[in-house]
KOLLO-177807 format. One record per residue (C-alpha): y, z, x. Coordinates in steps of 0.5 Angstrom, whole numbers, padded with zeros to 4 digits, always signed. Example, Ala and Ser with C-alpha at 12.3 -4.5 7.8 and 13.67 -1.06 7.14 Angstrom:
2
-0009+0016+0025;-0002+0014+0027;
//
This chain:
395
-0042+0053-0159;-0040+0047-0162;-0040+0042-0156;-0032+0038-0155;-0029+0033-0151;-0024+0035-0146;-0018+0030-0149;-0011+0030-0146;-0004+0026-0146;-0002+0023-0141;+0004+0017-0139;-0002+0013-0136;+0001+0012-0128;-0002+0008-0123;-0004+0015-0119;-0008+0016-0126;-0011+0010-0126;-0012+0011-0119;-0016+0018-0121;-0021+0016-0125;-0023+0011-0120;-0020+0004-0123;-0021-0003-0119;-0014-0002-0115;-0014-0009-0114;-0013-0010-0122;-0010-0004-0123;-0001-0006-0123;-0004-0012-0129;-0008-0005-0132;-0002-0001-0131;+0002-0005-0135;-0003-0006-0141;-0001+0003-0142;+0006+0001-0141;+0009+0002-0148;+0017+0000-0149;+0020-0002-0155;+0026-0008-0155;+0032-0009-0160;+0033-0016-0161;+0041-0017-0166;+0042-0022-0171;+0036-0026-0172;+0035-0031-0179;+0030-0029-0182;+0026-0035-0179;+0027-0033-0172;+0026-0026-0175;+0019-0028-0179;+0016-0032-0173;+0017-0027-0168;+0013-0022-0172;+0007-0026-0173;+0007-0027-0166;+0007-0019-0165;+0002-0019-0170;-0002-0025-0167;-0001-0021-0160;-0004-0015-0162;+0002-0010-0164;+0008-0011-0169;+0015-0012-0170;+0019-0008-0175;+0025-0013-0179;+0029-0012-0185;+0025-0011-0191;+0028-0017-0196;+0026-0021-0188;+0020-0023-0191;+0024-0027-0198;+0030-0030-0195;+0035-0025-0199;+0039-0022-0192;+0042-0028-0188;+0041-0024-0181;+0037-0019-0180;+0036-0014-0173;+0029-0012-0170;+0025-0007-0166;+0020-0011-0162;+0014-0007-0159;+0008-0006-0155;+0006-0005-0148;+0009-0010-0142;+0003-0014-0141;+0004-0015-0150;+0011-0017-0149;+0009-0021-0144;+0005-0025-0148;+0010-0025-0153;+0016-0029-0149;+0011-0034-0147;+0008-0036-0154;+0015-0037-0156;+0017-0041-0150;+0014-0046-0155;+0017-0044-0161;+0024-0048-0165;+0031-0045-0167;+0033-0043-0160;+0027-0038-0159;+0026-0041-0152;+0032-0038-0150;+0030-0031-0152;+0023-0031-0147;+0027-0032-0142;+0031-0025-0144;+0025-0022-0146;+0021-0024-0139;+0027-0022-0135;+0029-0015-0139;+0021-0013-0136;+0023-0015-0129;+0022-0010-0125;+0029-0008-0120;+0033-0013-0122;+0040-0009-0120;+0042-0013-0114;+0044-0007-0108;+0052-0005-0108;+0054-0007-0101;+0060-0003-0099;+0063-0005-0092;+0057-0006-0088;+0052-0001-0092;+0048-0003-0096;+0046+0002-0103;+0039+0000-0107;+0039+0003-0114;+0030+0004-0113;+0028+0011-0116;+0035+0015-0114;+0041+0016-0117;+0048+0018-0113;+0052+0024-0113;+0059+0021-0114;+0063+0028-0112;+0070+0028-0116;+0076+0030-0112;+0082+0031-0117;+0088+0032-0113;+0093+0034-0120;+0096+0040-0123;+0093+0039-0130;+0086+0036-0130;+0081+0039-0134;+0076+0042-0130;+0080+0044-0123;+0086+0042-0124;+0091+0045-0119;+0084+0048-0115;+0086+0041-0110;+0093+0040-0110;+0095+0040-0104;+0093+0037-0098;+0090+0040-0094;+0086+0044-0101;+0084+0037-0102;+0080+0036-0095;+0077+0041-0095;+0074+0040-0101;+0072+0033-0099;+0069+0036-0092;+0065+0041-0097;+0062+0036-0102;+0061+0031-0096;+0056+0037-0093;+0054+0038-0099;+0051+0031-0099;+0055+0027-0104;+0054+0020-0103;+0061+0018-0106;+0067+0022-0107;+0072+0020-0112;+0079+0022-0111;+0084+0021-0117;+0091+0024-0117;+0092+0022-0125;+0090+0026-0130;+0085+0022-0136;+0083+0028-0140;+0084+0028-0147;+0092+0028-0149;+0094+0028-0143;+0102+0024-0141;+0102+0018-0137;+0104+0019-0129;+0108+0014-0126;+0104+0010-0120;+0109+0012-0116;+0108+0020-0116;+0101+0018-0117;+0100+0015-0110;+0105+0020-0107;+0099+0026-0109;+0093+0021-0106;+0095+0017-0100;+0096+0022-0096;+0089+0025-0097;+0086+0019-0096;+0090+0016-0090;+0088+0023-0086;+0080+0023-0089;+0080+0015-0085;+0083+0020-0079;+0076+0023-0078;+0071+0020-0083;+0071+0012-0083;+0063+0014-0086;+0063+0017-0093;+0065+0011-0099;+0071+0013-0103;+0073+0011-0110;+0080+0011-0112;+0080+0014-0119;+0086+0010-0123;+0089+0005-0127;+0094+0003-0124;+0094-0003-0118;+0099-0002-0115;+0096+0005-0113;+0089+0001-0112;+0092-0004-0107;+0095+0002-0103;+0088+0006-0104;+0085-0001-0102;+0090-0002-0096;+0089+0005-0094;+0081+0005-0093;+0077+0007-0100;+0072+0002-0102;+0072+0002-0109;+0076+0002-0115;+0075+0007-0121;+0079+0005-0127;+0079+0009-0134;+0082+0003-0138;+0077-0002-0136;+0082-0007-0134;+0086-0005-0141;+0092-0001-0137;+0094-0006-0132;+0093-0013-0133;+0095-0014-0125;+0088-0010-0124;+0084-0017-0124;+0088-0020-0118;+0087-0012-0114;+0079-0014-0114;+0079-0022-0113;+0084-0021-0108;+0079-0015-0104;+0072-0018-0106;+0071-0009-0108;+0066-0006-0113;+0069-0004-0120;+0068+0002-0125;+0069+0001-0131;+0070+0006-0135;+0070+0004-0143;+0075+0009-0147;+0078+0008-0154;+0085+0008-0152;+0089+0011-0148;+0088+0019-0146;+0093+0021-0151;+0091+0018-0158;+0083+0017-0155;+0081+0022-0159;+0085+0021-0166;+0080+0016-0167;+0073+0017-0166;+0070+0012-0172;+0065+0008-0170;+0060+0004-0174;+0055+0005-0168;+0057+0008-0162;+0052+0006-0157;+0052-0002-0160;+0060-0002-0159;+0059+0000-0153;+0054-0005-0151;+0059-0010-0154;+0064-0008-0150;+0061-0008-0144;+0058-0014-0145;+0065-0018-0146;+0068-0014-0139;+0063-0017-0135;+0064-0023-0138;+0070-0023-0136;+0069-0021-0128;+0064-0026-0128;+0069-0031-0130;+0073-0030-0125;+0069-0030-0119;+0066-0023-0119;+0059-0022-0116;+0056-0019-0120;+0052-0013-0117;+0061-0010-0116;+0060-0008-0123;+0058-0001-0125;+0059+0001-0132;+0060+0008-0134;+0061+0009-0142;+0066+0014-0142;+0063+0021-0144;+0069+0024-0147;+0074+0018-0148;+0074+0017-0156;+0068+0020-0158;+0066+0026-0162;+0060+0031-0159;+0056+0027-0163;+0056+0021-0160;+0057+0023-0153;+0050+0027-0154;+0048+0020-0157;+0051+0016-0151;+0046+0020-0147;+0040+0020-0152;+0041+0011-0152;+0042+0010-0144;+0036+0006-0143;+0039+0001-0147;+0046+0000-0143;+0040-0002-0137;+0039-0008-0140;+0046-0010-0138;+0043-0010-0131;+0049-0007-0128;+0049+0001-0124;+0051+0006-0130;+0055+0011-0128;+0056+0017-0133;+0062+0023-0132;+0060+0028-0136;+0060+0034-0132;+0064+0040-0135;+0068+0036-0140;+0069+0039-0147;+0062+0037-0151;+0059+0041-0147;+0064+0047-0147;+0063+0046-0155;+0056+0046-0155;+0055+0052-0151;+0061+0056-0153;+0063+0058-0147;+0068+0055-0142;+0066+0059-0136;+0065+0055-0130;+0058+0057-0128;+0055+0056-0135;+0058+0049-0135;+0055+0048-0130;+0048+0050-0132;+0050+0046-0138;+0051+0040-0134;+0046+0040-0129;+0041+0040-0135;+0045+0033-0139;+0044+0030-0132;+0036+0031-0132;+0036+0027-0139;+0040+0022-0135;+0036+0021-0130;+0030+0020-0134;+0034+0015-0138;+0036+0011-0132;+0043+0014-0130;+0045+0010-0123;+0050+0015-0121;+0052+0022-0123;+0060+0023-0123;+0060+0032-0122;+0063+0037-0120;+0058+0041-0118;+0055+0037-0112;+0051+0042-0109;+0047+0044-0115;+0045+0037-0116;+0043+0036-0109;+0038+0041-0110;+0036+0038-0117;+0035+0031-0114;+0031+0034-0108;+0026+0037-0113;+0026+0031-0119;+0024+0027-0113;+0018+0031-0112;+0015+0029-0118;+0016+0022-0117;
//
């Protein structure tokens, strides 16, 4: 019998390290030398383009630049830098010392292979940390009409019982909304929309001062009364666009901030879904929103981002939004996604079934989870309870 080696991949974790006997004292420098990552770095000249390849190569690994890079015929040039982090690490220091601004950028580099760089969210006096766990933000629809479940919660008494149950079920926060943001849907006024959730709200704070509440608008004067009434966070699908009192809302109260990224308003978002690079616009987006919030006194560990699956995207792009998520992480604010139930999944299975959906979306959520996703907006918190309890047994 022909004589074989026993050969296999793995992804090389410390507890592999650990099997074969490796020296434990060296063995968080080891696991970095088999941890591979690639870095997107946008619009370089082709020197700082040409420097940083030769100072891949130079480290042992390589740099993937513009084709005409090399003979100067592109004036700016995108690159894909890779190599296990202790590679990159070496990489970031020799360009501290290099010229055209590099040194900037080895400092980003050394900070994006940072570990737990998300500040804990404080809410009240509840600290959230964001270490190897995402949260399951149980959504709540107080409306008639809303894609899902509307007119399931749409009275009062429906509605908390709803709460009580996804609470039991073991939702870490429960989003409650009384407008519908789905795609073509009509505008409420803040008046009617404050109507259908304050009542709900001020009889929660009755019996349960405990569970984080977000409030689901895009209107401040609905947020200061949800505010004034007892929830803690504010999620706004507009991002601020809707409402331009929103930022004194939350100067005012200190809050956490959603925001969501759309493109328009739920009744045209969808009428135009054209982007160059969906992933890049979104980054873009995000990057000036919290910009923004920054200047304007904002901490930073208050701001979730959540790329808005369904608001102005194509099945495609939303399959593609999932795919790039790790790339949103390097915005160092929590991600939250809200893909549960919505019309890609029902386009991509065929079915509008609730129970298949919910299937449908319970798998999008693991691929979430393996790409960093910090909060998981759903319907469905039972089974994702169990989906949690089960992915943590593998960590």
């Amino acid at each position: 019998m022909e004589y074989k080696f026993k050969i296999k991949i793995v992804d090389c974790r410390k507890k592999d390290l650990e099997t074969i006997g490796f020296d434990k004292s060296y063995i968080n420098k080891a696991a970095e030398k088999h941890k591979f990552k690639s870095i997107k770095i946008c619009d370089l000249s082709c020197a700082q383009a040409n420097i940083i390849k030769q100072t891949a190569l130079s480290s042992g690994t390589d740099c993937a630049v513009h084709r005409d890079v090399i003979t100067g015929k592109v004036e700016l040039s995108d690159c894909i830098l890779s190599g296990s982090v202790n590679q990159l690490h070496k990489i970031s220091e020799k360009l501290k010392f290099q010229p055209l601004k590099l040194s900037i950028l080895s400092e980003q580099i050394k900070n994006l292979l940072s570990p737990d760089k998300l500040e804990p969210l404080i809410v009240r006096d509840i600290q959230i940390s964001w270490k190897n766990r995402p949260l399951i933000m149980g959504i709540l629809n107080i409306t008639p009409d809303s894609f899902s479940d509307g007119g399931s919660y749409y009275t009062k008494e429906k509605a908390i019982e709803h709460f009580k149950t996804m609470v039991q079920q073991g939702a870490d926060i429960i989003d409650i909304g009384g407008e519908s943001t789905r795609p073509y849907s009509n505008k409420i006024s803040s008046e009617e929309e404050i109507q259908r959730v304050l009542p709900v709200i001020e009889e929660i704070r009755k019996f349960d001062k405990n569970t984080i509440i977000s409030i689901d608008t895009r209107n401040s004067s609905t947020a200061l009364a949800a505010l004034k009434t007892g929830i803690d966070i504010i999620n706004d699908v507009s991002a601020l666009e809707w409402d331009n009192n929103m930022i004194n809302v939350i100067k005012d109260f200190q809050c956490p901030i959603i925001l969501n990224h759309s493109k328009g308003t739920p009744d045209i978002m969808q009428n135009n879904t054209a982007y160059k690079d969906v992933a890049d616009t979104i980054y873009d987006y995000f990057q000036k929103k919290i910009d923004y919030l920054l200047a304007n006194n904002i901490d930073k560990s208050k701001i979730i981002i959540d790329p808005g699956i369904g608001f102005g995207k194509t099945t495609e792009q939303n399959f593609e939004i999932i795919n790039r998520l790790k790339e949103f992480t390097t915005l160092e604010c929590p991600i939250l996604v809200g893909h549960s139930r919505k019309n890609f999944l029902k386009e991509t299975i065929n079915s509008d079934d609730i129970e298949n959906l919910d299937a449908a979306t319970v798998n999008v959520s693991q691929k979430l989870i393996e790409n960093g996703v910090n909060i998981l907006r759903i319907h469905n918190v039972k089974v994702h309870k169990i989906l949690l309890n089960v992915i943590r047994s593998f960590l």
